[in-house]
matplotlib code that plots the C-alpha trace (Angstrom):
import matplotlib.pyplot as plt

x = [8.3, 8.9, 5.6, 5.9, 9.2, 7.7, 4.8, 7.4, 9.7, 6.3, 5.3, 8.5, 9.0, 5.4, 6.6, 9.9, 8.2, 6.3, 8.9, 11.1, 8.2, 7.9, 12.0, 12.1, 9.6, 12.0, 14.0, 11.3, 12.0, 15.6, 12.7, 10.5, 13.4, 14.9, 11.8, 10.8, 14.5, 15.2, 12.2, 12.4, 16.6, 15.2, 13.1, 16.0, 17.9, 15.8, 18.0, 20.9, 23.4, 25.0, 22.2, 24.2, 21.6, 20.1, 23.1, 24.9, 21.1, 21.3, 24.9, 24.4, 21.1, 23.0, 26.1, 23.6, 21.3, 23.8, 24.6, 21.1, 20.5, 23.7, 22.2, 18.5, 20.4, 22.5, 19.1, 17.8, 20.2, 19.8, 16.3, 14.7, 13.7, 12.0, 10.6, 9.4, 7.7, 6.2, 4.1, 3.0, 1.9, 1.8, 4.4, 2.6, 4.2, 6.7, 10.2, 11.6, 9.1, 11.0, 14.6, 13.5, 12.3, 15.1, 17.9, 15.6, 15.5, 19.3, 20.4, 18.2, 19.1, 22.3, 20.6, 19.3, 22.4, 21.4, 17.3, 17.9, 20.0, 17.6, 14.8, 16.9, 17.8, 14.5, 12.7, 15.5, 14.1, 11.1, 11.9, 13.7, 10.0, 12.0, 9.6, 11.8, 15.2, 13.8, 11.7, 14.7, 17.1, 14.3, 13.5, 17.2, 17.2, 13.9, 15.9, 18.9, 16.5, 15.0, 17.9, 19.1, 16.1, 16.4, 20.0, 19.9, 15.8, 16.2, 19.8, 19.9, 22.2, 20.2, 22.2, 22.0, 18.8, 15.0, 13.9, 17.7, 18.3, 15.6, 17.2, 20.3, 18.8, 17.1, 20.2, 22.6, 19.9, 19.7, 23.9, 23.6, 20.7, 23.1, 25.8, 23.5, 21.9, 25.2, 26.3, 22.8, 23.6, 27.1, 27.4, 25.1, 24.1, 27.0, 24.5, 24.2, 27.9, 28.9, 26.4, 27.7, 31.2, 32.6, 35.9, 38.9, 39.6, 36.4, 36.2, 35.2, 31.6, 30.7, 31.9, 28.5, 27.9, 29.3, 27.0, 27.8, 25.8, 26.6, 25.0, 21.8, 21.2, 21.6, 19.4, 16.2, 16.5, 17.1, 15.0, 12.1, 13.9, 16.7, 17.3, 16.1, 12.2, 10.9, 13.2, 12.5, 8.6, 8.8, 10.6, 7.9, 5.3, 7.4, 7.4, 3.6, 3.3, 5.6, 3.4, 0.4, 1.9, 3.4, 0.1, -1.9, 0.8, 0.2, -3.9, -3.0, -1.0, -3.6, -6.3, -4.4, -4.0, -7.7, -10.7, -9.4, -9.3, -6.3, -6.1, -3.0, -2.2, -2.0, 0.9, 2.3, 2.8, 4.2, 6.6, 8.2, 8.7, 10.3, 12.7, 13.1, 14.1, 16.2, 18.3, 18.4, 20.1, 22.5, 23.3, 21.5, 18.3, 17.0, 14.0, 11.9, 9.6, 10.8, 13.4, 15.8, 18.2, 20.8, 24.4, 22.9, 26.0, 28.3, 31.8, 30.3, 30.8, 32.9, 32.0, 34.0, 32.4, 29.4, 30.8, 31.8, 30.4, 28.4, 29.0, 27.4, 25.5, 24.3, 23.1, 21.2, 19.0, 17.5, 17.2, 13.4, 12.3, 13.7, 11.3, 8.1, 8.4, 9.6, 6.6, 4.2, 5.8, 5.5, 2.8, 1.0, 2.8, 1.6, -2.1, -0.7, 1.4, -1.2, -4.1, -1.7, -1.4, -4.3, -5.6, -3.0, -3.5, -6.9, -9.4, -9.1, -7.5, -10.3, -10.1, -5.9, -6.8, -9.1, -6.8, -4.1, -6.5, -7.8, -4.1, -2.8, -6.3, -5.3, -1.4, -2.0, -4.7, -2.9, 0.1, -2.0, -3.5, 0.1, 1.3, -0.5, 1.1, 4.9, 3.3, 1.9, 5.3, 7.3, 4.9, 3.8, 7.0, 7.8, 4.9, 5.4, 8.8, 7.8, 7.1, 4.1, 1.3, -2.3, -1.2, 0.6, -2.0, -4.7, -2.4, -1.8, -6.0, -6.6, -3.8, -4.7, -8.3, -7.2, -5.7, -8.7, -10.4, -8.1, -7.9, -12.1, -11.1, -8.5, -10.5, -13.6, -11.3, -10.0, -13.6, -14.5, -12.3, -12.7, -16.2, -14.7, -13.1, -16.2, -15.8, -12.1, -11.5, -12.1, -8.8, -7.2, -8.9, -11.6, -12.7, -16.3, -15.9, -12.4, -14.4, -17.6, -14.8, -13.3, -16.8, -18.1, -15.0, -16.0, -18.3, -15.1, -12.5, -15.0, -14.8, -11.5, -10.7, -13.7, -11.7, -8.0, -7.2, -8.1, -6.1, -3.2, -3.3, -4.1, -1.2, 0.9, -0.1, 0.7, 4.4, 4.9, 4.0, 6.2, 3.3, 5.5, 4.4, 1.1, 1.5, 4.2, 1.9, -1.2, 0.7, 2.6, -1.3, -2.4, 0.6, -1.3, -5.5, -5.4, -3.4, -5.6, -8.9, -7.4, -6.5, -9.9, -11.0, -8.6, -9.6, -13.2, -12.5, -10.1, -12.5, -15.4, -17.3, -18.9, -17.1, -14.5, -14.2, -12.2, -15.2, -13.8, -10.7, -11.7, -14.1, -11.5, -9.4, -11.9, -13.0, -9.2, -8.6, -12.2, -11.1, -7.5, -8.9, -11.3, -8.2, -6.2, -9.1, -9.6, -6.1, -5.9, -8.5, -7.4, -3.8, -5.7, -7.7, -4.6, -2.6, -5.5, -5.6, -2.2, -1.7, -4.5, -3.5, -0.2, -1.4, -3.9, -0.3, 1.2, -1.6, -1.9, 1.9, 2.2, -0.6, 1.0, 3.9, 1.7]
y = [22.0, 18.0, 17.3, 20.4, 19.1, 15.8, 17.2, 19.5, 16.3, 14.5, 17.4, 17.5, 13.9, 14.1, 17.3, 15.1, 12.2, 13.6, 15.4, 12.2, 10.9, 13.3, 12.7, 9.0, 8.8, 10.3, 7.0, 5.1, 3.6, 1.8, -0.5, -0.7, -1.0, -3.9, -6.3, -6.3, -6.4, -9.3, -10.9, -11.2, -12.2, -15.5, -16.1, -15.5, -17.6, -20.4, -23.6, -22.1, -22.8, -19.4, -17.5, -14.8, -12.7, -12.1, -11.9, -9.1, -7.4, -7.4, -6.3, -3.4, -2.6, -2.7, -0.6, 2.3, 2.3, 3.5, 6.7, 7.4, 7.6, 9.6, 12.5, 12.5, 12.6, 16.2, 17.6, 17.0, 18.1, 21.8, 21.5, 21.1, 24.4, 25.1, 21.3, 21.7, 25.6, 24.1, 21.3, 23.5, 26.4, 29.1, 30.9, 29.8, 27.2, 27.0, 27.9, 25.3, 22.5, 24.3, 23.9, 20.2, 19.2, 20.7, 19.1, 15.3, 15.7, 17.0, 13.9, 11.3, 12.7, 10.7, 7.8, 8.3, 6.0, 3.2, 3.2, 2.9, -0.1, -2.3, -1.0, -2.2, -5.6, -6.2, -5.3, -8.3, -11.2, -10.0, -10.6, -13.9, -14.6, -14.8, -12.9, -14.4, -12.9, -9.0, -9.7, -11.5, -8.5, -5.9, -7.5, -7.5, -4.2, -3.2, -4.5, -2.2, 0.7, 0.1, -0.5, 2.9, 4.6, 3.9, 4.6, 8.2, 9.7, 10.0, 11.9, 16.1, 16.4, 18.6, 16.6, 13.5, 13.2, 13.7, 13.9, 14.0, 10.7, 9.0, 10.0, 8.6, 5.4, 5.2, 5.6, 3.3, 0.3, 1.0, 0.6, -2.2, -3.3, -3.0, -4.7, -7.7, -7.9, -8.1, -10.6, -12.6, -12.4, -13.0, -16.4, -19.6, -21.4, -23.6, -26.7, -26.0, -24.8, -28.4, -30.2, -28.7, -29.3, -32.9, -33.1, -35.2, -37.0, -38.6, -41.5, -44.6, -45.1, -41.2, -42.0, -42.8, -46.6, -47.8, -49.3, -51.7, -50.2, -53.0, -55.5, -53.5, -53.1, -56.7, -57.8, -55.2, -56.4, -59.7, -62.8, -63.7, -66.9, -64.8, -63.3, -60.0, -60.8, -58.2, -55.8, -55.9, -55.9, -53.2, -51.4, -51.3, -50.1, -47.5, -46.8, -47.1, -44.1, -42.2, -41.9, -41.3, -38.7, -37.0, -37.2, -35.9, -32.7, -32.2, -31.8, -29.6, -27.3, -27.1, -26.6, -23.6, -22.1, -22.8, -23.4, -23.5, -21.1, -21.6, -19.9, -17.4, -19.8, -22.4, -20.4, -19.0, -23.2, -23.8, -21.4, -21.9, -25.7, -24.3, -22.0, -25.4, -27.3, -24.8, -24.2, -27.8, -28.5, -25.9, -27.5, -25.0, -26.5, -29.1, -31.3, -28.2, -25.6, -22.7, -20.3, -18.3, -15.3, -16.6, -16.7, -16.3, -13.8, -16.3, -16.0, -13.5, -9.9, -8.7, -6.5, -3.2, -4.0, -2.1, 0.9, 0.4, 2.0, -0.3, -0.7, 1.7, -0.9, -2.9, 1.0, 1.9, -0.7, 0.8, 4.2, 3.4, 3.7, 6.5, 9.2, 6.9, 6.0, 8.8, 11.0, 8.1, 8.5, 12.4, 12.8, 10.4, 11.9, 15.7, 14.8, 13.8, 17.5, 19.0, 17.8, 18.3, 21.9, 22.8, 21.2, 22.9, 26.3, 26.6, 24.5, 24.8, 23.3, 20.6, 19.5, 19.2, 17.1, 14.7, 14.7, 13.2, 10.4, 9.3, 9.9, 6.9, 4.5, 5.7, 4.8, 1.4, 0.1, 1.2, -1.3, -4.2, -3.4, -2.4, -5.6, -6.6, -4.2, -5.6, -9.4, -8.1, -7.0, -10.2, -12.6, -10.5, -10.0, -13.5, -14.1, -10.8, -12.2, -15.4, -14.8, -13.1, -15.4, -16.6, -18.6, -15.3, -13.4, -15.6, -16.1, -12.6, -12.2, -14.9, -13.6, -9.9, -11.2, -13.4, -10.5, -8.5, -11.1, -10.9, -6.7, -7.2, -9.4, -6.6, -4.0, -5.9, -6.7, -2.6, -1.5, -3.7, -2.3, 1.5, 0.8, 0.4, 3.9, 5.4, 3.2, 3.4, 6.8, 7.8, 6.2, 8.8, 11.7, 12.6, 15.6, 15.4, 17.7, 16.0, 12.4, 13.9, 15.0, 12.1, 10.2, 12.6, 11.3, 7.3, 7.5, 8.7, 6.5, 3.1, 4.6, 4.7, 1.2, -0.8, 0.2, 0.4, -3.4, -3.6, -0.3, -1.4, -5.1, -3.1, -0.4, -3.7, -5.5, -2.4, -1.6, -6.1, -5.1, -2.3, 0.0, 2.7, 5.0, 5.8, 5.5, 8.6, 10.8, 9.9, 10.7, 14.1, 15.0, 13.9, 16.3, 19.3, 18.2, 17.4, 19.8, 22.6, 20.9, 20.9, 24.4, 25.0, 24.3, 26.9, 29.6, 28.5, 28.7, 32.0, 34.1, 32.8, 32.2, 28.6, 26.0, 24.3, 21.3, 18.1, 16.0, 18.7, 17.8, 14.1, 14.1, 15.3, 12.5, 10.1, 11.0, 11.2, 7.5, 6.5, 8.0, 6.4, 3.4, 3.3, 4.6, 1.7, -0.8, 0.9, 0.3, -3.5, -4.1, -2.1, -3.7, -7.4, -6.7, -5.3, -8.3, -10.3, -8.5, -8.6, -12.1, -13.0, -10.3, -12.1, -15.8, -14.7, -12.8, -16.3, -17.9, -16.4, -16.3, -20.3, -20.2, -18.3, -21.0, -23.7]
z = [27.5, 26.8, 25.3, 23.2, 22.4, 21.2, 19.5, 17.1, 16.5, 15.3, 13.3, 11.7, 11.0, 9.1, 6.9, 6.1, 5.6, 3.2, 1.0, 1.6, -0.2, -3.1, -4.2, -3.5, -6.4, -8.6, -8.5, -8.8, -12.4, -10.9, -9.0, -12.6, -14.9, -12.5, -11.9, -15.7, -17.0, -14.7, -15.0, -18.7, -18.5, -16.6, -19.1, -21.9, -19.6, -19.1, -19.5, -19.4, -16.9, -14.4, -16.1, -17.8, -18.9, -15.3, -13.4, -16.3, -15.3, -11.6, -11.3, -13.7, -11.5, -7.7, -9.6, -11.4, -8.3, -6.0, -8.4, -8.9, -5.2, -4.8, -7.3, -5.7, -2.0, -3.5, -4.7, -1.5, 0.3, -1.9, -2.7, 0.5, 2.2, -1.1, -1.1, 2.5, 1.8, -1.2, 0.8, 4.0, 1.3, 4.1, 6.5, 9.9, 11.0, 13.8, 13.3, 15.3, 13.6, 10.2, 11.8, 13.0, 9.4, 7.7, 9.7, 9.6, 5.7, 5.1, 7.3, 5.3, 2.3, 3.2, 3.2, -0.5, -2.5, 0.2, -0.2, -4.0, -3.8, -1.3, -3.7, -6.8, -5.0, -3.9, -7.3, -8.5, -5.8, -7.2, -10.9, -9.7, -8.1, -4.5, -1.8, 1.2, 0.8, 0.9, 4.0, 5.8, 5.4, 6.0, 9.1, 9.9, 9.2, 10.9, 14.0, 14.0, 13.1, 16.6, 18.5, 16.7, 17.7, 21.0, 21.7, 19.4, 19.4, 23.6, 23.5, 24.6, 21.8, 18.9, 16.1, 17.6, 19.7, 18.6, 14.7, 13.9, 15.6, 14.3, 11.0, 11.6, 13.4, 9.5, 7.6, 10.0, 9.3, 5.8, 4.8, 7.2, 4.6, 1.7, 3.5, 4.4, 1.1, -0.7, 1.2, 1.2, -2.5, -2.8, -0.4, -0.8, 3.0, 3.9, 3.1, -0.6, -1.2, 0.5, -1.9, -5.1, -4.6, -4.0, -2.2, -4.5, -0.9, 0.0, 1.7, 0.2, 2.0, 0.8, -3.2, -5.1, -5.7, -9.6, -11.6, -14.4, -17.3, -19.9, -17.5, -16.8, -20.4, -21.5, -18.4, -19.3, -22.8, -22.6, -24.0, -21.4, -19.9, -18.6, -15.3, -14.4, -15.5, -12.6, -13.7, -17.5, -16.3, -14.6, -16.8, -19.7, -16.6, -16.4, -20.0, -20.1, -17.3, -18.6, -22.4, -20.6, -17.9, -21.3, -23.0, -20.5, -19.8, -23.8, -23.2, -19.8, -22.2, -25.0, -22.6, -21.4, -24.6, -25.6, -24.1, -20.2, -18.1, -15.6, -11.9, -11.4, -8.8, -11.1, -13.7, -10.2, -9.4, -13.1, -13.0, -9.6, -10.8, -14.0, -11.8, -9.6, -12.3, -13.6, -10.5, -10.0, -13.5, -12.0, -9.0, -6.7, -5.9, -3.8, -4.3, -3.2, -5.5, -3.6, -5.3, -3.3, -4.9, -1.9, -3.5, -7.0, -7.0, -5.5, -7.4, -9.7, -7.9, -5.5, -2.7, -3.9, -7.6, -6.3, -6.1, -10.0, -13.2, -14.7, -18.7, -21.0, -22.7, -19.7, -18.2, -21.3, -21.2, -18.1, -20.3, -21.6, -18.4, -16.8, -18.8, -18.9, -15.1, -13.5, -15.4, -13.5, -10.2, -10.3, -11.7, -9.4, -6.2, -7.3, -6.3, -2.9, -2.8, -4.0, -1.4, 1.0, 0.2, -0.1, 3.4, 5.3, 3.3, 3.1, 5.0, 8.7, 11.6, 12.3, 8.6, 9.0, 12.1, 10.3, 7.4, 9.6, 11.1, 7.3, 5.5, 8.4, 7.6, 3.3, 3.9, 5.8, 3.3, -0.3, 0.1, 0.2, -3.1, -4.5, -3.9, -6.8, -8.9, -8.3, -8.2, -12.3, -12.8, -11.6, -13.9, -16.8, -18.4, -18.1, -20.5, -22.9, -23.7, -25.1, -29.4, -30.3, -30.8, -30.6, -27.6, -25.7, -26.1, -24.8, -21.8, -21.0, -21.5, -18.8, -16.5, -16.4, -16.0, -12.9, -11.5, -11.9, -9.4, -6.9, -7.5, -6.9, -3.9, -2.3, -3.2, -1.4, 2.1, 1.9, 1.4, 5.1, 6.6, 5.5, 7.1, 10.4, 10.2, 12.0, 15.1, 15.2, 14.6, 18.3, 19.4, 17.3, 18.8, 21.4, 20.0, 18.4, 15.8, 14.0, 14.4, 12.4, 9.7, 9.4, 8.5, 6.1, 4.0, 4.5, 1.4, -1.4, 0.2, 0.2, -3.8, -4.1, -2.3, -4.4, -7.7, -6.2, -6.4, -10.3, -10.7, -9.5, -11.2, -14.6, -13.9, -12.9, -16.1, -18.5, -16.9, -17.5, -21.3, -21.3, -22.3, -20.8, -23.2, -22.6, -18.6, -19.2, -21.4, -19.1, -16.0, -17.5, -17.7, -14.4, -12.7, -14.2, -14.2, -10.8, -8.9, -11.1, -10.0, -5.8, -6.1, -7.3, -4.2, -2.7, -4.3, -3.4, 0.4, 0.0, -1.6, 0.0, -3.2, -1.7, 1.0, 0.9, 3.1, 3.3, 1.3, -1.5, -1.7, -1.3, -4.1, -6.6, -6.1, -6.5, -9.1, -10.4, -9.4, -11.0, -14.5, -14.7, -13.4, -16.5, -18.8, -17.7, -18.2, -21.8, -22.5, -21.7, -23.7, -26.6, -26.6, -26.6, -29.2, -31.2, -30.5, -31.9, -35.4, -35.5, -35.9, -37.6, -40.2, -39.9, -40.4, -43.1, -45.5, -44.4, -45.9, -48.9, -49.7, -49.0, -51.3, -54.5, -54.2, -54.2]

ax = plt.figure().add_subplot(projection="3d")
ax.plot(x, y, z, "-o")
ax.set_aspect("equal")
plt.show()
């Protein structure tokens, strides 16, 4: 009776999971909206001292986030015996798996107004390039999850213990998330609030050293026969380096802009000194490159102003997004659904088996490429903000093609290790008919990995331009063409017409990623090659109206 027990908790953490999934993506376009919002407000704010723009940004996108997450977590909490029916797609699974599911989704749905504002602030660190702050508080977080797993998951009580307290060890570590993120935001390290302010009653050996300017001058520019000869020689070295370091950081730019072809690590390493220089005109900063979002709210929000309506202005801004984004999320989450249905409806118990063991390989490997969808959407922006010109759009050429190499280079490592599936698959099972499954889909998902990496950089590159249009209308079509293609395949193993099997299912979504991977390729070029005409239309009208008034 315990290891039945066990099994029915696992099987209804994976149905929750799943739908958890499905309405999480509906919230998806806070975490858009924020990193290309915020990462074009530090550009806007470059120079300027408390950064305005970005801070007016990210406290409109903690406030709206929480409401957001607040609707989502009601729909959830109505929705989800019809959400969970929807994704088995038959009546024959176990009532008290059901029950189980049910009660883990109703209890994170609570959890929904807190997952929206760690997503929120950690789409900001990424606008504000910081990758450290998230992963300190997630880690903080990841702690109390375990600690809460192992004090609730083991209790006899059904509201507490099993699936339900693994839900509520989830939701206590994510408001102690918000909690440490606000404060992680709100309060600067002791070190760096010392350093900015300087006490009225320091001692003497502490005050800096005064300097008698009227001297120095009269000494470096003095005739040669008076004092201060070494100073004055020096002086003019200095001069000397400092016209050649400026000329050569002239040629560096033109090359850029021209006929070189700079790494991304090499604009990754120019911006983080232009954010270091930045915070160090502010007073924030030390003598290193690194950037953190610590205290960047420090004397700016209050605690209880998160639970505030942000303005109607500052909310709207976000607007653009929610249709465009939300369209993408769905409408890539409905070929997930729908595979899903369709296994577990259709195809067999041996298929459902080795969907489980290639689903864990597919959900391990995807967020590596990923990350070079959010690392598009920190940098991109940055760039698309600047004034349209020959010199931004050769930029934003050689930075989507740098992040094709690396998508070729993810791509490459996923592929390796989708080879090793084979050979690992028998620690997931010992039966020899789930492990000859599992291989027969190896072929489609080396497909779908060699491509992935450039997909997600190209899908990363069109949300930095804002091309929000066209990833709506192509993803409104997606949530139609490739659920009607999967369910296909069930009426092909229902009626008996030909067979179905897992490969089937498979080698419609292949083929779906290889076609949006083209579109998105298509695209890119298309918008370069319109930027292009653009301005050369524009500097040949210039051209010919400077002419007329000569």
């Amino acid at each position: 009776k315990s290891s039945n027990c066990i099994v029915d908790n696992l099987n209804a953490n994976k149905l929750s999971d799943f739908c958890l999934f499905v309405f999480l993506s509906y919230q998806a376009f806070m975490y858009t909206a924020t990193t290309n919002l915020i990462s074009a407000a530090q550009e806007t704010d470059r120079g300027i001292e408390g950064k305005p723009r970005t801070t007016r940004t990210l406290i409109s996108s903690l406030q709206l986030s929480g409401y957001v997450g607040s609707a989502i977590g009601a729909s959830l909490i109505i929705l989800a015996r019809v959400a969970l029916r929807a994704i088995i797609g038959n009546d024959t699974i176990d009532p008290e798996v059901f029950t189980a599911a049910m009660k883990y989704l109703r209890i994170r749905a609570l959890g929904m107004p807190a997952a929206a504002f760690i997503g929120a602030a950690q789409s900001a660190c990424l606008g504000m390039k910081d990758i450290k702050s998230p992963l300190y508080v997630l880690l903080t977080a990841a702690v109390v999850n375990f600690f809460g797993d192992m004090a609730f998951v083991s209790s006899s009580h059904p509201w507490i213990g099993g699936a339900a307290g693994a839900a509520w060890a989830t939701i206590f570590s994510q408001y102690a998330a918000v909690f440490i993120f606000t404060k992680w935001l709100q309060n600067k390290p002791k070190s760096a609030s010392v350093a900015a302010t300087s006490s009225p009653d320091e001692s003497d050996e502490q005050r800096p050293e005064t300097v008698n300017i009227s001297n120095a001058i009269l000494e470096l520019t003095g005739p040669a026969a008076s004092p201060g000869a070494m100073r004055r020689h020096n002086f003019r070295e200095k001069l000397k380096s400092l016209k050649m370091s400026r000329k050569s950081r002239q040629e560096h730019t033109t090359n850029i802009f021209t006929n070189g072809r700079p790494s991304l690590s090499d604009m990754v390493r120019k911006m983080k000194r232009s954010k270091s220089t930045d915070a160090r005109k502010e007073g924030k900063g030390s003598s290193d490159d690194t950037f953190s979002a610590r205290g960047f709210l420090e004397g700016k929000m209050r605690f209880r102003d998160v639970f505030s309506l942000p303005s109607k202005e500052a909310a709207m801004e976000f607007w653009p997004y929610v249709l465009p984004v939300t369209a993408t999320s769905v409408g890539r989450v409905s070929g997930y659904v729908a595979m899903s249905h369709v296994v577990s409806s259709s195809i067999g118990t041996i298929a459902m088996a080795a969907q489980q063991i290639v689903l864990s390989f597919f959900y391990c490997l995807c967020p590596l490429a990923d990350s070079l969808n959010l690392t598009a959407q920190s940098f991109v922006p940055t760039l698309y903000a600047k004034k349209k010109s020959m010199q931004r759009t050769k930029a934003l050429h050689r930075i989507t093609t740098e992040f094709w190499r690396a998508g070729l280079l993810m791509g490459s490592a996923c592929v390796g290790a989708i080879a090793l599936l084979p050979f690992l698959s028998r620690f997931f099972t010992g039966d020899v008919l789930v492990m000859s499954e599992v291989n027969t889909v190896v072929p489609f998902l080396s497909i779908f990995f060699a491509v992935h990496g450039v997909f997600s950089a190209t899908e990363g590159i069109l949300l930095g331009q804002r091309d929000l249009g066209f990833l709506g209308k192509s993803y409104a079509a997606f949530f139609f063409a490739v659920p009607w293609f999967m369910l296909q395949v069930k009426k092909t193993a229902l009626t008996g017409v030909g067979s179905a099997k897992l490969t089937s299912v498979w080698k419609v979504f292949t083929c779906y990623q290889l076609f949006r991977t083209v579109s998105w390729l298509v695209r890119i070029m298309r918008l370069n090659i319109k930027s292009k005409l653009e301005i050369t239309k524009n500097a040949d009208e210039t051209n010919i109206v400077s002419g007329d008034s000569i």
